[in-house]
C-alpha positions as CSV (number, residue, x, y, z in Angstrom):
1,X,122.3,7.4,-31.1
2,X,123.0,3.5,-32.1
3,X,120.5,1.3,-33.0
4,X,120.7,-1.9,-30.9
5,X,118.6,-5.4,-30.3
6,X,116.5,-5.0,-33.8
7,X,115.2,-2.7,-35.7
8,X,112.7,-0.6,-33.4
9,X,114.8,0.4,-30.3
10,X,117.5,3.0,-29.9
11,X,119.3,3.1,-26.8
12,X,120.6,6.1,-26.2
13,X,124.1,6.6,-23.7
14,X,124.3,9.8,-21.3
15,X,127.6,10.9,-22.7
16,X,126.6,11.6,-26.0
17,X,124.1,14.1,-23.9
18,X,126.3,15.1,-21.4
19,X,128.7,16.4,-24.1
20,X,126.3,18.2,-25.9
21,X,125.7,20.0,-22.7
22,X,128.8,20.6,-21.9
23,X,130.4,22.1,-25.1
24,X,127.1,24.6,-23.9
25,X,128.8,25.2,-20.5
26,X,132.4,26.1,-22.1
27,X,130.7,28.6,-24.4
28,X,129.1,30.0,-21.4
29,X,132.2,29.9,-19.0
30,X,134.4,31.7,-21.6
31,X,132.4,34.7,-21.0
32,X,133.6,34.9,-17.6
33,X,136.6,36.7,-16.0
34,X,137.7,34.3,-13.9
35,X,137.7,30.0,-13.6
36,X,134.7,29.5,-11.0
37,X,135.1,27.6,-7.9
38,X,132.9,25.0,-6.5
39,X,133.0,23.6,-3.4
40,X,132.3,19.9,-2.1
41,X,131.9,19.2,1.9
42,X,132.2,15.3,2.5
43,X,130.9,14.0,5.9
44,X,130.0,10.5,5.7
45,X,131.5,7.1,4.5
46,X,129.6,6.7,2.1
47,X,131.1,5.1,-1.0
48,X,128.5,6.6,-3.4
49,X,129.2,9.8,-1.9
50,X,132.6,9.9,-2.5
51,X,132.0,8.2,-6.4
52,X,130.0,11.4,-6.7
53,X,132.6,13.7,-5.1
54,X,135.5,11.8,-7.5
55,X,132.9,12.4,-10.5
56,X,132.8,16.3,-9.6
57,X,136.0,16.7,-9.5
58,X,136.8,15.0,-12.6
59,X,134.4,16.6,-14.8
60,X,135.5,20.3,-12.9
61,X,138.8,19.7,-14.1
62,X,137.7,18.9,-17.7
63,X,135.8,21.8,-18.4
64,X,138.3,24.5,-17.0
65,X,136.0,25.0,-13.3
66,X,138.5,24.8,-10.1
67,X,137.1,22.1,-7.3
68,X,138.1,22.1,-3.4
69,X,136.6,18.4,-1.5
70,X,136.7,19.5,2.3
71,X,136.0,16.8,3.9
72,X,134.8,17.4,7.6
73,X,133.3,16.0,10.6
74,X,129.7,15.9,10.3
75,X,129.6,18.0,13.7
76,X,131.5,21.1,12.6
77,X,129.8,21.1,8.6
78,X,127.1,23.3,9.6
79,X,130.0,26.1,10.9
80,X,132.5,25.0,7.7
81,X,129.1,25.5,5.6
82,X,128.5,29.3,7.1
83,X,132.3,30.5,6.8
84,X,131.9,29.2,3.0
85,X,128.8,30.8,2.2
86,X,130.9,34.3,3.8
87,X,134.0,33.2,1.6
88,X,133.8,35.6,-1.3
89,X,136.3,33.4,-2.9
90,X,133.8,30.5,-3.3
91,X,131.6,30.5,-5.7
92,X,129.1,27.0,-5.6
93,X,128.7,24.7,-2.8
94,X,127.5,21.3,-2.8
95,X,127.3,18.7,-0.1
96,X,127.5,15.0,-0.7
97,X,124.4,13.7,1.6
98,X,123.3,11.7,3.2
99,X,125.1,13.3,6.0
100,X,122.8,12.4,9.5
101,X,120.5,10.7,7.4
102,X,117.2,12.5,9.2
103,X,115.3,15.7,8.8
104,X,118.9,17.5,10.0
105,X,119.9,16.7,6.5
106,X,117.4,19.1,5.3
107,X,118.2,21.9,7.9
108,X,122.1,21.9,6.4
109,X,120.2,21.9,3.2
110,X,118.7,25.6,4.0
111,X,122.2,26.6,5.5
112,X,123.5,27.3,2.2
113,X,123.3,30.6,0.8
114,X,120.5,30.1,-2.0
115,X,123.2,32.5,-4.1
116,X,125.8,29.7,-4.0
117,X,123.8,26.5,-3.6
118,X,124.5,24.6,-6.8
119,X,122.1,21.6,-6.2
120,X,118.4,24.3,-6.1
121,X,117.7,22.7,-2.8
122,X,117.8,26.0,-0.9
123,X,113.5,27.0,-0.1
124,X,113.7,29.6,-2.5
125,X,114.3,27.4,-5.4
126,X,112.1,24.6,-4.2
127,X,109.0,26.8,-3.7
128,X,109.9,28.0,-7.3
129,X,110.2,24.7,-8.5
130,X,106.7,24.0,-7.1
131,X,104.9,26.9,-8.0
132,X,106.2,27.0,-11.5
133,X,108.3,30.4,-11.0
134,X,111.2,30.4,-13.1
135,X,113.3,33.6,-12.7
136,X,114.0,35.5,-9.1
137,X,113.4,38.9,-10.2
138,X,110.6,40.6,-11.7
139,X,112.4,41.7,-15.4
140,X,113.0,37.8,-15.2
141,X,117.2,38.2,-15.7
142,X,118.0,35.7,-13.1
143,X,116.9,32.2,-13.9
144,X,116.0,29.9,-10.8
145,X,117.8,27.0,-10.2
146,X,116.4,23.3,-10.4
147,X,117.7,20.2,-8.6
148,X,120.5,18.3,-10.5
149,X,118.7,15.1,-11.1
150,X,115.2,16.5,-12.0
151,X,116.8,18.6,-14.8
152,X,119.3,16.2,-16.3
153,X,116.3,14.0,-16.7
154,X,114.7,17.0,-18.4
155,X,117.6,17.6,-20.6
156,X,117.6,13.9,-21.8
157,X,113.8,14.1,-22.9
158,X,115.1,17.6,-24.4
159,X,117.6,16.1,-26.2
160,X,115.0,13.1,-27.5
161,X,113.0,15.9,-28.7
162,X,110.5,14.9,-26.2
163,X,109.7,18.7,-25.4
164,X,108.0,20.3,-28.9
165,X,109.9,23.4,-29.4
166,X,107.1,24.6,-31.8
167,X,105.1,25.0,-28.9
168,X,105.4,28.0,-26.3
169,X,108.0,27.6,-23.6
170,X,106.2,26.2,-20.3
171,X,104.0,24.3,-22.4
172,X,106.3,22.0,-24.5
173,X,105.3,18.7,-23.2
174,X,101.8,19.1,-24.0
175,X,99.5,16.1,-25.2
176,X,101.9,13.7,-23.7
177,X,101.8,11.2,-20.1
178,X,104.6,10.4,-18.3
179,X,104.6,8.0,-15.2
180,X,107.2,8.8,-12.9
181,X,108.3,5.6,-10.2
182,X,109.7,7.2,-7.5
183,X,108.3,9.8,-5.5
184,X,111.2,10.6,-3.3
185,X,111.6,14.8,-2.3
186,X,115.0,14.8,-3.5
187,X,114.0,13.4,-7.0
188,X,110.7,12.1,-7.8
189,X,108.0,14.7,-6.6
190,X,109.5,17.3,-7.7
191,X,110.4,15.7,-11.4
192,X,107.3,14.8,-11.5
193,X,105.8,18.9,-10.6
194,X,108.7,20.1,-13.5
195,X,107.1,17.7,-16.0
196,X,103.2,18.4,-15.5
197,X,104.5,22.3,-15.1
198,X,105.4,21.8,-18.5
199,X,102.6,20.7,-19.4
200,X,102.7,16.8,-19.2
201,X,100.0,14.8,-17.3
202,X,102.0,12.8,-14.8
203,X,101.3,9.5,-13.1
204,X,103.6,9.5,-10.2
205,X,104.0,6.2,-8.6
206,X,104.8,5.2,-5.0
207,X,104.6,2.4,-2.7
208,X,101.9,3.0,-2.0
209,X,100.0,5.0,-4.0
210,X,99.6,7.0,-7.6
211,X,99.2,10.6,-7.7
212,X,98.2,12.7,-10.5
213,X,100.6,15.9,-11.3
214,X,98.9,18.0,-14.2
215,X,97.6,21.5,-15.2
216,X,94.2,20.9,-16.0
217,X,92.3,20.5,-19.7
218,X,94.1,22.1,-21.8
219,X,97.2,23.0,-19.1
220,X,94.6,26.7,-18.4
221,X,96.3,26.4,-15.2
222,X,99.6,28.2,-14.3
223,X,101.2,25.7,-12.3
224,X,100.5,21.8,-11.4
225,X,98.1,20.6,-9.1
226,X,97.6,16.8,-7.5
227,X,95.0,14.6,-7.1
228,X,94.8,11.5,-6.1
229,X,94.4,8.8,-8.4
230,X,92.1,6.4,-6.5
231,X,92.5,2.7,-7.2
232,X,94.9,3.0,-10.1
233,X,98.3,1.2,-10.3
234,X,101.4,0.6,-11.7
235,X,100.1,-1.5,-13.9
236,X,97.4,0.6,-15.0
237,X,99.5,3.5,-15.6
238,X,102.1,2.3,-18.1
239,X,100.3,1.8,-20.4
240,X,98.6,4.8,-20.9
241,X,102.2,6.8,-20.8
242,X,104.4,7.5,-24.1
243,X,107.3,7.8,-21.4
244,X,108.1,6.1,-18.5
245,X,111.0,7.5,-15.7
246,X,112.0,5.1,-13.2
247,X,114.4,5.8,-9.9
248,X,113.7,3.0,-7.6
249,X,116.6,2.1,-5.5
250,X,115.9,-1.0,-4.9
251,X,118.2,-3.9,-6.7
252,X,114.9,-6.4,-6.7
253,X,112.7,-3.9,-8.9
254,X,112.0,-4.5,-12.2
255,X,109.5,-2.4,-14.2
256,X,106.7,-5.0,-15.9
257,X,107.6,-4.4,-19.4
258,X,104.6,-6.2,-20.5
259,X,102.2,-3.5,-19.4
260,X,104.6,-0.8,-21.5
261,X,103.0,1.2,-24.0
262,X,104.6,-0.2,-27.0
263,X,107.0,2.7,-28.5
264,X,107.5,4.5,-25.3
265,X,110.7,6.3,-24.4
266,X,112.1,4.6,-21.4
267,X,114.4,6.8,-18.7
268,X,116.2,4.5,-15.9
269,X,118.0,7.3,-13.4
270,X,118.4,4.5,-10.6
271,X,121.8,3.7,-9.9
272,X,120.3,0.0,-10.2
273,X,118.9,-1.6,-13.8
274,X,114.9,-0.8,-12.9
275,X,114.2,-2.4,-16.8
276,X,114.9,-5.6,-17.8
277,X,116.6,-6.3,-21.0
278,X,113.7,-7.2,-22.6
279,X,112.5,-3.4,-22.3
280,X,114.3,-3.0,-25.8
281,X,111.8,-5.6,-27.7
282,X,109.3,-2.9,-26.7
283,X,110.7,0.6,-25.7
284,X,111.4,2.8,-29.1
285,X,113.6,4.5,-26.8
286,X,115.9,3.6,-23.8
287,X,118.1,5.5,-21.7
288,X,119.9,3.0,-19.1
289,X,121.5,5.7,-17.3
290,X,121.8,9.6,-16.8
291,X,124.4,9.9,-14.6
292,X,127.1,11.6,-16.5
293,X,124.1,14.5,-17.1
294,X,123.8,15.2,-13.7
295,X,127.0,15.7,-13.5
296,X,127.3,18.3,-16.2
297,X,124.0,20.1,-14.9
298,X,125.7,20.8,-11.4
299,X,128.2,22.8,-13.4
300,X,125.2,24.0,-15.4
301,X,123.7,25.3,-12.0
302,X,126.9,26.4,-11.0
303,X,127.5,28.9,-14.2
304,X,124.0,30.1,-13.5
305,X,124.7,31.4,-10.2
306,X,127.8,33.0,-10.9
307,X,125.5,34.7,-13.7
308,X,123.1,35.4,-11.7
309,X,125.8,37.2,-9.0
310,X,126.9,39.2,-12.0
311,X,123.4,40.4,-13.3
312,X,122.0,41.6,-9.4
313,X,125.3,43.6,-9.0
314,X,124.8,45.4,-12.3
315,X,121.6,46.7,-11.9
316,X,120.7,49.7,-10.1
């Protein structure tokens, strides 16, 4: 961490947290026999898509995991996907979306076998994510997976010390409220369910409304549930919340920082600037970006299912 603008905000950069995780990852990956291989179908033009693709690759290469880009027509992925997921040679897949840009997007999503599917997008892992289930078996061996970009936003508050390890696991972010802008299925709703299953209480903001994810007084109940939080607002919600998460897309959006709780740790996992650069005279925290995270937790993800693979075929 560096301290910048004055002498109350620390702004901290994702590759000091991505390296943390990944000197994790090599640890991990040294344990195994062979050099894992992920997959990456490409079916669209989309430059951000292939920036993502070029990003995977890289960081593959850099931590000793082997990468193959197919790049296919969007008409033949769903047949490319099913030979892959037969391939016994292949080990994580991952498709750069958006591919038709509709609800066929989320059929190929459910085409990958959940035992390769790097990115937790498969319905086993999202009903886990939702009802706060966190291993696939019953002696709790195999860990379930979580979507890239939810968890590297959990790793970053991790990292903060955010979570209070001298709490129970489940319940680390007890006592604090987090408003969450964004409440897109690939990102913001279910960020927002991992937070309040950890015990936050979660403003989650939308166009046009604010939900409520928590667990109750005194988090009694095992998973999240949502309410509707009647006439409150954006404005309302900040500041109540000791962290604030934003993800909006949109290149006009600015979160008001006057209405910041002063000393609140500030999370921007938009690829656009969603705080203004006056978010440091208030913020006691600021994270600009978390890309470089996600990155590393898709190889995070991957490592787990290859551990997972290994722990199903040694039990009887």
């Amino acid at each position: 961490m560096s301290l910048v603008d004055g002498p109350s905000c620390e702004v901290v950069l994702s590759g000091a947290i991505a390296k943390r995780l990944q000197q994790e990852i090599i640890f991990d990956q040294e344990k195994l026999n062979h050099s894992p291989l992920l997959v990456g179908f490409l079916s669209n033009g989309d430059p951000a898509a292939r920036m993502y693709a070029d990003w995977t690759a890289k960081t593959c290469a850099n931590n000793g995991f082997q990468f193959q880009l197919r790049e296919v027509d969007r008409e033949e992925l769903e047949d490319r996907l099913v030979e892959a997921n037969r391939d016994e040679n292949v080990d994580g897949i991952i498709v750069y979306y958006p591919v038709f840009g509709n609800r066929q997007d989320q059929y190929l999503q459910q085409i990958v076998d959940v035992s390769k599917d790097v990115e937790g997008l498969s319905h086993t892992y999202i009903f886990n994510l939702y009802q706060n289930i966190r291993f696939l078996d019953g002696e709790k061996l195999q860990k379930s997976v979580l979507p890239c970009t939810p968890l590297a936003v959990i790793k970053v508050l991790e990292y903060l010390q955010i979570y209070n390890s001298i709490l129970p696991y489940g319940n680390r972010l007890f006592g604090h409220t987090v408003t969450v802008i964004n409440r897109s299925e690939v990102v913001g709703r279910p960020l927002a369910a991992l937070l309040a299953n950890d015990g936050a209480t979660v403003y989650s903001v939308d166009i046009t409304d604010v939900q409520i994810f928590s667990r109750g007084e005194g988090i009694r109940k095992r998973r999240h549930e949502v309410t509707e939080a009647g006439d409150m607002t954006l404005e309302s919600c900040l500041p109540l919340s000791d962290v604030v998460i934003s993800g909006v897309p949109g290149e006009s959006f600015k979160v008001p920082t006057r209405h910041i709780k002063s000393g609140a740790c500030c999370i921007n996992f938009s690829s656009e600037k969603n705080f203004p650069p006056d978010i440091k005279e208030k913020a006691s925290i600021y994270v600009p970006a978390i890309g470089k995270v996600t990155i590393v937790i898709l190889l995070r993800n991957l490592l787990r299912i290859v551990q997972n693979r290994h722990k199903r075929q040694r039990s009887p």
